[in-house]
C-alpha positions as CSV (number, residue, x, y, z in Angstrom):
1,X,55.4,91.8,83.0
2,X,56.0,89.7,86.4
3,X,56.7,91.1,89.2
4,X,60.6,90.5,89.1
5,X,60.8,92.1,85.8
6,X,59.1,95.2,87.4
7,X,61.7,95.7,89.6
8,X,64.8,94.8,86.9
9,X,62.5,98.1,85.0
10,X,62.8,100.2,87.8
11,X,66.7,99.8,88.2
12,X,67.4,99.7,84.0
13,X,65.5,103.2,84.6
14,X,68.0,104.5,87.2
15,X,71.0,103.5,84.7
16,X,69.8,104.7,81.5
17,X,69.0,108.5,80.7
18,X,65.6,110.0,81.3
19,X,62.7,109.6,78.8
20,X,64.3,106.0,77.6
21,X,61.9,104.1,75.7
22,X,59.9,101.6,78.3
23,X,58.6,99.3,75.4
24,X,62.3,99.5,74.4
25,X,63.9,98.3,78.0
26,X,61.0,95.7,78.5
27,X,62.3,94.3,75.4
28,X,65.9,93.8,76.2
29,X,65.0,93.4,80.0
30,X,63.6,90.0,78.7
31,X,65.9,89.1,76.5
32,X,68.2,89.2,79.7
33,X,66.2,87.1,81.5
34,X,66.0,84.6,79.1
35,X,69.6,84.3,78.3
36,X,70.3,84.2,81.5
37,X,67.6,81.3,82.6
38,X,69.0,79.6,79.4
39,X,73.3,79.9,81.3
40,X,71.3,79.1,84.5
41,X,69.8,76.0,83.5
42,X,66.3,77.3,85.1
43,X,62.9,77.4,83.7
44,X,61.8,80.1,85.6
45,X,63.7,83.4,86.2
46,X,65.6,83.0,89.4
47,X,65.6,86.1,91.4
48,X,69.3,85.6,92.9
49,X,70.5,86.9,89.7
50,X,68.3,90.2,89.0
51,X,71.4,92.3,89.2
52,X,73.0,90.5,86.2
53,X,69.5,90.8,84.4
54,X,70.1,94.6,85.3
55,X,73.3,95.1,83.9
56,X,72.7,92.5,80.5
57,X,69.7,95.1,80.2
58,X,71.2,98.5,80.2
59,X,74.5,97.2,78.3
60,X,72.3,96.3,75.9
61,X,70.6,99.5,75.4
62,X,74.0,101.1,75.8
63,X,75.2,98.9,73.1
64,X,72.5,100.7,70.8
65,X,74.8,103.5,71.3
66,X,78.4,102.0,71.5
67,X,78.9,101.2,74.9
68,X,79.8,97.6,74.3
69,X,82.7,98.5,71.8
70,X,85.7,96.3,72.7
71,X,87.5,98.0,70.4
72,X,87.7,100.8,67.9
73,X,90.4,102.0,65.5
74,X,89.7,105.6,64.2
75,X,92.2,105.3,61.7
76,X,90.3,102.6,60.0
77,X,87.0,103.2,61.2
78,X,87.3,100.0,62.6
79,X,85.1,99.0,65.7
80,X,84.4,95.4,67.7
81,X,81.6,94.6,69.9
82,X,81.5,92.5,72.9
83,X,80.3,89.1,71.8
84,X,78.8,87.5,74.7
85,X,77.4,90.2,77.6
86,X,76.8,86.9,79.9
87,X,80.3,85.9,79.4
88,X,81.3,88.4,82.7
89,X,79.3,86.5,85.3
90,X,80.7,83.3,84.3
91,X,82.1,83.2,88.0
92,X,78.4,84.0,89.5
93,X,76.8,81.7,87.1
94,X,79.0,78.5,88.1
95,X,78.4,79.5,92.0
96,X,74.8,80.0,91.0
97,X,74.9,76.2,89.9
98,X,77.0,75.0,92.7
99,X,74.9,76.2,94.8
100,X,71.7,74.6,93.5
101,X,73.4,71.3,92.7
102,X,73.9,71.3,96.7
103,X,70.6,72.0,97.4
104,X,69.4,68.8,95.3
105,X,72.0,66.4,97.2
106,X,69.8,63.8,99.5
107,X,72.7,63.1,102.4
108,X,71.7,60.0,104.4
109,X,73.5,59.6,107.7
């Protein structure tokens, strides 16, 4: 596992209740970081956006037990899940891009 994954571990940890299952976290950790490179545009994992990786990751250990429900009818037994955990940062992921299209610009004076 890099080095930046390591650390994403470390914070899941901190989130999730003691005696989680590592294999488990590593496993949706890089999922994270894979969805997220994919709304990035990036080939390699940029570190800028490790706290999203962190949240994608526990919400989607959470969501093992329900934590992602949208909605839930007890009536019915009725329940919805959140579709798209990335869907959130929208706002940090177009900065994210602003950001790097800016740093590509050649500006000739």
């Amino acid at each position: 596992m890099a080095a930046i994954a390591e650390i994403i571990l470390t914070s899941v940890k901190t989130r999730v209740e003691e005696g989680a299952n590592e294999d488990l976290l590593k496993e949706y950790i890089l999922t994270a970081m894979d969805r997220i490179k994919l709304r990035a545009g990036e080939d390699v994992f940029p570190g800028s956006l490790a706290s999203i990786a962190v949240d994608v990751a526990t919400a989607l250990y959470r969501n093992k037990y329900y934590e992602c429900i949208k909605t839930e009818d007890a009536n019915s037994i009725s329940t919805t899940f959140v579709d798209d955990l990335l869907a959130q940062y929208s706002v940090e992921f177009e900065a994210y891009k602003e950001k790097k299209g800016n740093e590509k610009v050649v500006r000739f004076l």
